[in-house]
Each structure stands twice: as C-alpha cells, then as structure tokens.
C-alpha positions as CSV (number, residue, x, y, z in Angstrom):
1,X,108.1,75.2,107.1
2,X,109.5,75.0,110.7
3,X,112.1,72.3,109.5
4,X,113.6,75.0,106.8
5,X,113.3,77.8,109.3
6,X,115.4,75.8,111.7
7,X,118.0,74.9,109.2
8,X,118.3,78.2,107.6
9,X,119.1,79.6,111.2
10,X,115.9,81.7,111.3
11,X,113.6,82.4,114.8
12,X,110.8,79.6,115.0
13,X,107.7,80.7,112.8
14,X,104.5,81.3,114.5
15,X,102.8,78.7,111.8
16,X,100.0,76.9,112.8
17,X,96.8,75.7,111.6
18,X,95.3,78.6,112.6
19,X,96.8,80.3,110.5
20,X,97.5,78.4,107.9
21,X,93.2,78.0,107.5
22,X,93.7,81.8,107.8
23,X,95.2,81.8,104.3
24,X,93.3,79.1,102.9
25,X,90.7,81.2,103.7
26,X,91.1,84.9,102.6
27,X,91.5,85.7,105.7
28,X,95.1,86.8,105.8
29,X,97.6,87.1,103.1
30,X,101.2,86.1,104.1
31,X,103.9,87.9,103.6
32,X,106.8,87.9,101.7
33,X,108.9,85.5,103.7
34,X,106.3,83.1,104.4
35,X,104.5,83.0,101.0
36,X,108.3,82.3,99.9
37,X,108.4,79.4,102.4
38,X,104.9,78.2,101.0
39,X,105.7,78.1,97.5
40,X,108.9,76.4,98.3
41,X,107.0,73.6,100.3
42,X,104.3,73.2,97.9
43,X,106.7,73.6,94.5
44,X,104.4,76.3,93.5
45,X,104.1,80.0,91.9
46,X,102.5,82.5,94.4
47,X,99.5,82.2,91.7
48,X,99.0,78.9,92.3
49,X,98.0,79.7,95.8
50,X,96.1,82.4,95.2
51,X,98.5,85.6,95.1
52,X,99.8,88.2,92.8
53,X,103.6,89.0,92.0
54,X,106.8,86.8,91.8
55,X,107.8,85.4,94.6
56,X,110.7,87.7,96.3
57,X,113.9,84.9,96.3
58,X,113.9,86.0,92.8
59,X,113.5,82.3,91.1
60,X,110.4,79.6,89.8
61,X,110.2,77.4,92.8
62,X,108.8,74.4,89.8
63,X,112.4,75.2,87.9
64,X,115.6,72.6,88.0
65,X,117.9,73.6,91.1
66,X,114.9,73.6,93.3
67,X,115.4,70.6,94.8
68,X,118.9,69.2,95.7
69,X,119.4,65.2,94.9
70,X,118.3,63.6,91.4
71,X,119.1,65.1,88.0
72,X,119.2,68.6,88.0
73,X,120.4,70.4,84.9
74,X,124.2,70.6,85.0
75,X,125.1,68.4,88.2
76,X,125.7,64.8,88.3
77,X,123.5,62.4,90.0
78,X,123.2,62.3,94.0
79,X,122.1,59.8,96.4
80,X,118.4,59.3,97.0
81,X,119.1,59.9,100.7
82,X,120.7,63.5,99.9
83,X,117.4,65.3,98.6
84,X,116.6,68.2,100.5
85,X,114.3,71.1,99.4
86,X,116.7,74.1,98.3
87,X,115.9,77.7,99.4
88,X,117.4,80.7,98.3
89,X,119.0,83.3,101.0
90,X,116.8,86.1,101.3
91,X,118.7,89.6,100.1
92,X,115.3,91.7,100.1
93,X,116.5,94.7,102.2
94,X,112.9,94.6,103.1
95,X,113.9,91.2,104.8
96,X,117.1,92.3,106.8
97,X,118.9,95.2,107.5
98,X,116.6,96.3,110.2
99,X,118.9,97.7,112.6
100,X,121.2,99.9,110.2
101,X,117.9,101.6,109.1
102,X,117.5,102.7,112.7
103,X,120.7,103.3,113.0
104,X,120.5,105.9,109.8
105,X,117.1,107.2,112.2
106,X,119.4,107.7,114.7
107,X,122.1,109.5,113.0
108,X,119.8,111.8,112.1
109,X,118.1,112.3,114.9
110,X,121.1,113.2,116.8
111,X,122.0,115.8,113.6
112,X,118.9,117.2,113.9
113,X,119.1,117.5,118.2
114,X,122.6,119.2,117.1
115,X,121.1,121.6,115.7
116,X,121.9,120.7,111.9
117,X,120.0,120.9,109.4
118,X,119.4,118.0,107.4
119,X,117.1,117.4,104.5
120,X,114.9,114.5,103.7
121,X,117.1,112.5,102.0
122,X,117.6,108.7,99.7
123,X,118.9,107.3,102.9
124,X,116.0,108.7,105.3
125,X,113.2,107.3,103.0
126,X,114.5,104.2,102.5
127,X,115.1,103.3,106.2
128,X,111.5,104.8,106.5
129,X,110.3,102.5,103.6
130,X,111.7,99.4,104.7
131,X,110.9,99.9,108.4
132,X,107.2,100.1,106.6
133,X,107.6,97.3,104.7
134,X,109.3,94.8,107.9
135,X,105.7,95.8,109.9
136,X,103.8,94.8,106.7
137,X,105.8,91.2,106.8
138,X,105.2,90.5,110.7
139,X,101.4,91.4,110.9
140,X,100.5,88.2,110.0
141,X,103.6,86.2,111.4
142,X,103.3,87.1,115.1
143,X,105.9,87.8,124.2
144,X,105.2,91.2,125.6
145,X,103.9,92.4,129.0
146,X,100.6,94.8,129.2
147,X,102.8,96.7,131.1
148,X,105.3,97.7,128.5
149,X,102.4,97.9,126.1
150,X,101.0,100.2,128.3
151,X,104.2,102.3,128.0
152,X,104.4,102.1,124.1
153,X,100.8,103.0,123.5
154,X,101.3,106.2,126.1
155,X,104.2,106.7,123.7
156,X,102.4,107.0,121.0
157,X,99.9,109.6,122.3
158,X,102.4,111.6,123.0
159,X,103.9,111.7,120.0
160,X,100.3,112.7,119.2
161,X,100.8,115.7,121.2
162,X,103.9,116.6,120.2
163,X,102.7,116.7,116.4
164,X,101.9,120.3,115.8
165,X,104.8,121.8,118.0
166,X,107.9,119.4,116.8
167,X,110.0,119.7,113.6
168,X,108.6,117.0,111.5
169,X,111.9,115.2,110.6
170,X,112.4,114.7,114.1
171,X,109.4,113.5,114.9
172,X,109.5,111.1,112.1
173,X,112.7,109.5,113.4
174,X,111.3,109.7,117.0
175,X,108.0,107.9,115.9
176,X,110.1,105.5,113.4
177,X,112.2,104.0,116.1
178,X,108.8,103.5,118.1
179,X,107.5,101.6,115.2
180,X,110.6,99.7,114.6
181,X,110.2,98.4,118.2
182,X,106.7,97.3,118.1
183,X,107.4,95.4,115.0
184,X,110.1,93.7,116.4
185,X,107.4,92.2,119.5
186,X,105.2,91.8,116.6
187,X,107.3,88.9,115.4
188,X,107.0,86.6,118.3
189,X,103.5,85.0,119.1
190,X,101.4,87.2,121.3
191,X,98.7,85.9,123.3
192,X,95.1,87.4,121.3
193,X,94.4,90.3,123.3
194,X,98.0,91.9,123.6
195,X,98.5,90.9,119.4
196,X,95.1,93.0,118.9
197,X,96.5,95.9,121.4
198,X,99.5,95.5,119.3
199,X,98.3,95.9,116.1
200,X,96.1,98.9,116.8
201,X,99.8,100.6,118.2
202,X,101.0,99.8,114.9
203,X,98.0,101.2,112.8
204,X,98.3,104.7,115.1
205,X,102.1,104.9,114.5
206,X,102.3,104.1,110.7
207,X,99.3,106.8,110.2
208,X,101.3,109.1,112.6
209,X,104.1,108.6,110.2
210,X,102.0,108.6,107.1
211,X,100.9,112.1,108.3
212,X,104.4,113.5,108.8
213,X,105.1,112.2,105.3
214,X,102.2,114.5,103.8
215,X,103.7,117.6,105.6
216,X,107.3,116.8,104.4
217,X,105.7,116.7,100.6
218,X,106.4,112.6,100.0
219,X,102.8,111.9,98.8
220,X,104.2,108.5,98.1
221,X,105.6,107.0,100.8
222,X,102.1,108.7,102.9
223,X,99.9,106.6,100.9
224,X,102.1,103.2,101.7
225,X,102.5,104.8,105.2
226,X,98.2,104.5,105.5
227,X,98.0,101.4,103.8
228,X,100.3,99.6,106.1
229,X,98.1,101.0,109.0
230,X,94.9,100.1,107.0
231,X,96.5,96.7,107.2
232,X,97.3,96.7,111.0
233,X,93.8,98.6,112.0
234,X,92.0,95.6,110.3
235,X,94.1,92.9,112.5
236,X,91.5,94.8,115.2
237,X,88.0,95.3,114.2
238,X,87.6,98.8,116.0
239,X,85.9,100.7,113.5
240,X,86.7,104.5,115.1
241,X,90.6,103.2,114.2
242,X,89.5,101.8,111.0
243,X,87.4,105.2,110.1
244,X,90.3,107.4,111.2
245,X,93.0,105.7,109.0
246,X,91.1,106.1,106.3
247,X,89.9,110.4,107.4
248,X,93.6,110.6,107.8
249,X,94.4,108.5,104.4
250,X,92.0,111.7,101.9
251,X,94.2,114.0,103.7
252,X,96.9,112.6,101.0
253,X,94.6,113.4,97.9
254,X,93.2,116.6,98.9
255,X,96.7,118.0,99.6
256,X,97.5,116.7,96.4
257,X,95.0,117.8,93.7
258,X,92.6,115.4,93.6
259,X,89.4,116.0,95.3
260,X,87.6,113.6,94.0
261,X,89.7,110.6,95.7
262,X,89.4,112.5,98.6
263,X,85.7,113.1,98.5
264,X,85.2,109.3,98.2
265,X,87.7,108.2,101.1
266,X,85.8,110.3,103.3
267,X,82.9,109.1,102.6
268,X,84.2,105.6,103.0
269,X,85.8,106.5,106.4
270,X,82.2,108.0,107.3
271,X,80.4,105.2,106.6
272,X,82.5,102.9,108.5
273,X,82.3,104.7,111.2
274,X,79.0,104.2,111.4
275,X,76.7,105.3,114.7
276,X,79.8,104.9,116.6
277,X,80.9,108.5,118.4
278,X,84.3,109.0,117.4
279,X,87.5,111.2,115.6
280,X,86.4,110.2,112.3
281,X,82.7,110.9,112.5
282,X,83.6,114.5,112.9
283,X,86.6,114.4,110.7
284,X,85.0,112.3,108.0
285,X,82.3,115.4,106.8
286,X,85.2,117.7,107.4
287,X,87.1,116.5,104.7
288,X,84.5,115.7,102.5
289,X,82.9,119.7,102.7
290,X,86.9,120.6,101.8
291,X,87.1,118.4,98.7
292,X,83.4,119.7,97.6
293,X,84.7,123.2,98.1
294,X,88.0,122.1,95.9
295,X,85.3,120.7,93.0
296,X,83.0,124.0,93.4
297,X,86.3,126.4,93.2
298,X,87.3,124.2,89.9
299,X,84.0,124.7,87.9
300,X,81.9,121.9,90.2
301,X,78.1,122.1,89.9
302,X,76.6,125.0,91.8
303,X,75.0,122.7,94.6
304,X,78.5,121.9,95.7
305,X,78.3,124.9,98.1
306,X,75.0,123.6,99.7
307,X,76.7,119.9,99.7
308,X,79.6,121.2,101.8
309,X,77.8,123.5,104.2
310,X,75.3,120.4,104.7
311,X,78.2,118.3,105.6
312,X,79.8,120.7,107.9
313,X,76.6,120.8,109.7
314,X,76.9,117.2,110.0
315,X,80.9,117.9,111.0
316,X,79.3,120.1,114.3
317,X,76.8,117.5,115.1
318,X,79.4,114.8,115.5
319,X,81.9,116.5,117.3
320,X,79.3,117.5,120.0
321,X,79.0,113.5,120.6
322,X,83.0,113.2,121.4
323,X,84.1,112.4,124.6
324,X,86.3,115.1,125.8
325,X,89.0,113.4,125.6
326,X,88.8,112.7,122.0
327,X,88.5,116.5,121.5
328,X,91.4,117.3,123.1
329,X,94.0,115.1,121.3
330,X,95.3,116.8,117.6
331,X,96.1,113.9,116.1
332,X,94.3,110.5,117.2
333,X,91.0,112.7,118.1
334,X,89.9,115.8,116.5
335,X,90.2,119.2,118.7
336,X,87.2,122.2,118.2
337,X,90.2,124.3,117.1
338,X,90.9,121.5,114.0
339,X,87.0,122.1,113.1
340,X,87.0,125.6,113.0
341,X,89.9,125.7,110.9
342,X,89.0,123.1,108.8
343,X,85.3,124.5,108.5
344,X,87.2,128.1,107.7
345,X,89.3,126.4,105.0
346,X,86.2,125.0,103.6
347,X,84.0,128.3,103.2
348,X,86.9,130.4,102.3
349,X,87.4,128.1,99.2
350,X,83.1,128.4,98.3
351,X,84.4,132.2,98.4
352,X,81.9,132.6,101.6
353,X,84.7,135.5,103.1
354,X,82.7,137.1,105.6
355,X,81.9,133.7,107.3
356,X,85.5,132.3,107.0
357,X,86.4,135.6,108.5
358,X,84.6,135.1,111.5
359,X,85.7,131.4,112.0
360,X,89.0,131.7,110.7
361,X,89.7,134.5,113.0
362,X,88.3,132.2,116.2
363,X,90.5,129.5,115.3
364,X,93.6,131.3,115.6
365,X,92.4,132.4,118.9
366,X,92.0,128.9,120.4
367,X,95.5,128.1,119.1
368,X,98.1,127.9,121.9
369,X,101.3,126.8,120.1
370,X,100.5,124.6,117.0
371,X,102.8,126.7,114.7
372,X,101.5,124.7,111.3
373,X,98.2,125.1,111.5
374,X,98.1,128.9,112.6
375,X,100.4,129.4,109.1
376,X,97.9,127.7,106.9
377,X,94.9,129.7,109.1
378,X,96.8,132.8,107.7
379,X,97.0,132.0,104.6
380,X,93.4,131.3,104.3
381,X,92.8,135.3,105.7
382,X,94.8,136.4,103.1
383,X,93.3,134.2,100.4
384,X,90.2,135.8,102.2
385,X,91.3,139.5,101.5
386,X,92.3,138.4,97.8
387,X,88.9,137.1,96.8
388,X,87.9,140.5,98.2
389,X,89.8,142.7,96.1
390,X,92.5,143.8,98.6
391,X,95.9,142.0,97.0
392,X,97.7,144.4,98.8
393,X,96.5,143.1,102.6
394,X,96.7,139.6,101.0
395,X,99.9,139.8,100.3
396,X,101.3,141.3,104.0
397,X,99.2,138.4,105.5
398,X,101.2,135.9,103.4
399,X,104.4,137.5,103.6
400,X,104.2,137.6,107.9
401,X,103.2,133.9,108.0
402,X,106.1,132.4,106.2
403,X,108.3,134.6,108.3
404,X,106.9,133.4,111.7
405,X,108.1,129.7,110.2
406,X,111.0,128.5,111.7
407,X,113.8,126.4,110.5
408,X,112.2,122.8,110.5
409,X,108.6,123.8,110.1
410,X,108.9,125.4,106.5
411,X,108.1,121.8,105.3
412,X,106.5,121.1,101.7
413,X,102.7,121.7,102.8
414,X,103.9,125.0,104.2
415,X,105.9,126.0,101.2
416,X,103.3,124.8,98.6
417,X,100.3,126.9,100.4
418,X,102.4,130.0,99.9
419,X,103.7,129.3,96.3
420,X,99.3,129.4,95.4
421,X,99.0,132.1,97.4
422,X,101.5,134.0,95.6
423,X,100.6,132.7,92.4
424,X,96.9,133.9,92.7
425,X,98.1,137.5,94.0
426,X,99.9,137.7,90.6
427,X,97.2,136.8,88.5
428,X,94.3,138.7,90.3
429,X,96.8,142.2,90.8
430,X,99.7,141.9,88.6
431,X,103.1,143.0,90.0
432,X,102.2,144.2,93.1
433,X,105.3,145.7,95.2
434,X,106.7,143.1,97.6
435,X,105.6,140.4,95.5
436,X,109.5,140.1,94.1
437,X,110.5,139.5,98.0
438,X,107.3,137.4,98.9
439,X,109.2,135.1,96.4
440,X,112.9,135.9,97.2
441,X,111.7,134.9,101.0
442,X,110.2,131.2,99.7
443,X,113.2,130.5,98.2
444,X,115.7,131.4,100.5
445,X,116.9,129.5,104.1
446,X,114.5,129.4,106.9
447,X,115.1,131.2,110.0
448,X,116.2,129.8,113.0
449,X,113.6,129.3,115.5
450,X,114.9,132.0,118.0
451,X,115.1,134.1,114.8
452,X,111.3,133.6,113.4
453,X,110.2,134.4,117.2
454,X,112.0,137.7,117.1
C-alpha cells in the first residue's frame, strides 16, 4: 500500500500493523481511500473483507484491466517484468477538492460580513458535505503541537459561545473552516494523546455544525453532521462527549416529528452517560420529558405526563451535580436558563399552563442576549395563552416575537415554530383579525438587525 501511494504521488499513509489488526479486528473500518487500496492489494470486493458498498474507484478490483502485464481483454501480450497492479485515479469529490470547498466557505463568509444576504444554497451544502465526508476518511488514517491544539480547542468553545448570538450561516462557515483545518492535522500520524485530543475537537465541531444544520432546516445533512461526530467521539472513550453527541443527535428527531426516535436517543445518551456528572446527564431527561410531552399531546397514554415530570425531576437532580463551568457554556454544557426553557417547553406541551407560566416567564429573565431561544420561549407563552382560550393574546405574543427576529436569525426552526403557532390560532379561533398579517409577516423579508431592535 505505501508502494502505490508513492507512485500515485500521494502523502505517505499512516499504515501499519496497528492498524491494519485494527481492521482485522472490528475495531476500525477504513475509509474510502484505503479500503480502495485494500481491495486493490488483495484483488478483492469490499465484501470480501468484511464491508458493505462498492468500492468508490467505480470498478471490480477481480475484473480484466486490473492488473497491467499478461492477457488482458483487448491488449496484446506484455513482458512478465512489466506487471504492475493498476489503480484507478480517484474523482470522488469526497477525495479532492478540499480547498475550493473552503474557498466557496469563504466566499460566503465574506458576503455575509458585507452585509448580503445569502441563502443556503447547492454550493454551501455540498462544501459542507464533503468537508464532512474528508473528516470521516482521515479518522482512521491519521504532527501537531499541544500548543496549537490548545488554540483550536479554545476555538471551538468559543464558537460555543458565539452560538445563540451569531447568524447561523456565518457561524457555519466560521466553524467549517475550523473543521476543515483539524482534518487536515488529522491526516498526518499524531502521537496517541494529541490524536485522542484531536478527535474529541472534531466530534465538538461536527455536532457544532450538525446543530447549526437543524436551525437552518437541513434535517439531513444534521443527522450525517452527528454521525460523523459519533464517529470521532468514539476515537476517545469519554463518555460525557459520547453522551452529548448523542443528547444533541434527538434534537434532530424531535424538531422533526418524530418523538419516538427522539425518546429513544435520549435514553441511549442517558444511559451512556452513566454516573458520570456531565452536559448530557442533565440534557439527556430533558429531551426525553419533551418527546413524552410530544406523544401525550398526539393521543400518548395518559401516564406520559407523570413519565415526563418524573424525568424532569431527574433533569434538576443532574444539573445540580455540574461543575460550574459546564453550566455556564450553551452549547458543549447545558446552562440553568436551557433547563428552564426546556422544562417550560415540556409542560406547556402536557397543557400544564400555569406551571410553564411561571418557568417560562423565569427563563426569559435569565436570558441576556441569546435571540433564538427567547423567540421560541415566546412562542411557548403564546401557545400558553391559546390552550387557555385567549387566541387573541396568543396571537400578539406570536406576532412581536417574529418581529424582534432579525435578518439572519429567521432560520427554518424559527419560521416553522410560528407557522404551528399560527396554524393552531386558526383552528382553535377561526379568523381572528391580524391573523392575515401574522402570515403576510412570515412570508415576507426579514428585518435588518438595526431594524428588528428598533
């Protein structure tokens, strides 16, 4: 394999024993490239060593025109001393192509710090696809110094910080590039600690990005987004990282209509955690009580409510075990103003009002900033006022949240909370007045942001 690498004018694979037993293990799974290199030096399928899917040059590696010398079907004969084993270029943009994807990242970053607007787009997803797919073929194929990973990882966190109060297309070209970079280190051999530190950067940054990806409506690309950091958080064995890509993962099913998938990935992200104190054993419960209020509100059994509040409970218990630093960070920790709007959410969907009230009403006071979750607060107090008769309050509540959103933050979640919100006013009260404009105002342009904060 190093022999064809060499020849074909490619970096030195990091193959080795190691790793090789890796795969003849179960341990790892190569990737593309190198399964393609394996089946090539073994004259195999990829089921013939164990994996799934044609190989990705495109042609049977056991087929005439495999290897060069001999008969082959339509050439004459060739010296014995002029076989070689033939391989065929890569043209996988999954393969190459790495820097024009950031570069289509950068162009629109620099639109978006312009002040354009631009929309997610063919070209946006598939740089953000393939950059995906390039980390997915270097985790198991992988010098960098502590210190720059010191600066990445810091990076990273605050890109965590910057989550609630940044446009998400410019975050996700922001955190993209980041990613890009690491996966680039990621391809030369790292010495085992800095690999592991490496792999739990990449794990944070692809659910990062698999986060954005459920606020800009691309349930899709989310779901590869948190399986490529399932991938990378396993390279590590932390189980808090483990347990919050997989919290963060039922975000995508519960957004999405299916509590049921969410209800079980929570569970699953719950029981990995385990005893240890951490984001996910908080989250975890969180998300399970929001897909059991989803089932109750959809004709679930009637323990369902007693199920969720139970699991909230548990939700409290966990979050009092964080270290404070964990509840201070929005996106790779889980913040008390997260639970009580997450615990709101939950009861106002079991049609509890006067106790969503209460909590609903404290979690808008602990939000500084945060401009997404204080619009989806308010749209739980006016599906509050709704489930208590009052359409007409519901529908001012509505009405001022999506006009406090800004260009850049009326993303997909945003949009789709007020569509329901409108669609339940209209079958509860009928044609209220202002319903007509509540509609008119989701389907026209956003705001600027100077113009939403006057």
């Amino acid at each position: 394999m190093r022999a064809l690498f060499e020849r074909d004018g490619k970096p030195v694979p990091g193959i080795g024993e190691t790793l090789l037993s890796a795969y003849e293990s179960g341990l790892k799974r190569p990737g593309p490239e190198y399964l393609h290199y394996l089946c090539s030096v073994y004259r195999v399928e990829p089921v013939a060593l164990g994996y799934d899917g044609p190989c990705i040059c495109g042609h049977g590696h056991r087929m005439p025109g495999v290897v060069r010398g001999g008969l082959q079907e339509g050439q004459a004969d060739s010296p014995p001393d002029s076989r070689e084993l033939w391989i065929k270029p890569l043209s996988d943009p999954s393969v190459d192509g790495g820097e024009e994807d950031e570069n289509v990242l950068r162009r629109t970053l620099l639109q978006l710090i312009a002040g354009s607007t631009v929309p997610m787009n063919e070209s946006v997803l598939g740089a953000a696809d393939n950059i995906r797919r390039r980390m997915d073929d270097t985790l198991v194929s992988t010098t960098v110094s502590p210190a720059m990973l010191d600066h990445w990882e810091e990076a990273a966190a605050s890109f965590g910080r910057q989550y609630m109060n940044t446009p998400p297309m410019r975050q996700l070209c922001d955190v993209l590039l980041e990613f890009s970079t690491v996966r680039q280190a990621m391809e030369r051999h790292q010495p085992m600690d800095l690999q592991e530190r490496l792999c739990a950067l990449a794990a944070r940054l692809s659910g990062l990005a698999g986060i954005i990806m459920i606020d800009l409506g691309d349930q899709r690309l989310a779901r590869s987004f948190f399986r490529t950091s399932r991938t990378a958080a396993d390279e590590t064995g932390d189980r808090a990282l483990r347990a919050w890509v997989t919290a963060r993962e039922a975000l995508v099913p519960l957004f999405y209509g299916d509590p049921r998938e969410a209800l079980n990935l929570a569970k699953k992200s719950r029981d990995m955690a385990g005893q240890t104190p951490c984001a996910a054993k908080a989250m975890a419960p969180v998300v399970e009580a929001r897909a059991l209020s989803m089932l109750a509100n959809s004709g679930g059994k009637k323990d369902v409510v007693d199920q969720a509040k139970r699991a909230l409970s548990r939700a409290r218990a966990a979050f009092a075990q964080m270290t404070p630093a964990q509840q201070e960070d929005t996106v790779f920790g889980y913040t008390e103003r997260q639970l009580y709007f997450h615990q709101g959410d939950a009861l106002t969907r079991l049609g509890q009002t006067i106790e969503a009230d209460l909590i609903l009403e404290q979690a808008l006071e602990k939000y500084d900033g945060d401009l997404l979750d204080q619009t989806l607060i308010r749209f739980d107090q006016a599906q509050c006022r709704l489930l208590e008769g009052d359409g007409e309050e519901a529908l001012r509540l509505g009405v001022d949240a999506v006009r406090r959103v800004g260009e850049g933050f009326r993303t997909d979640i945003v949009l789709r909370r007020a569509t329901d919100l409108a669609k339940a006013i209209q079958a509860k009260c009928g044609d209220l007045p202002g319903l007509q404009t509540f509609n008119d105002i989701l389907l026209s342009p956003a705001p600027s942001a100077a113009e939403a904060d006057a």
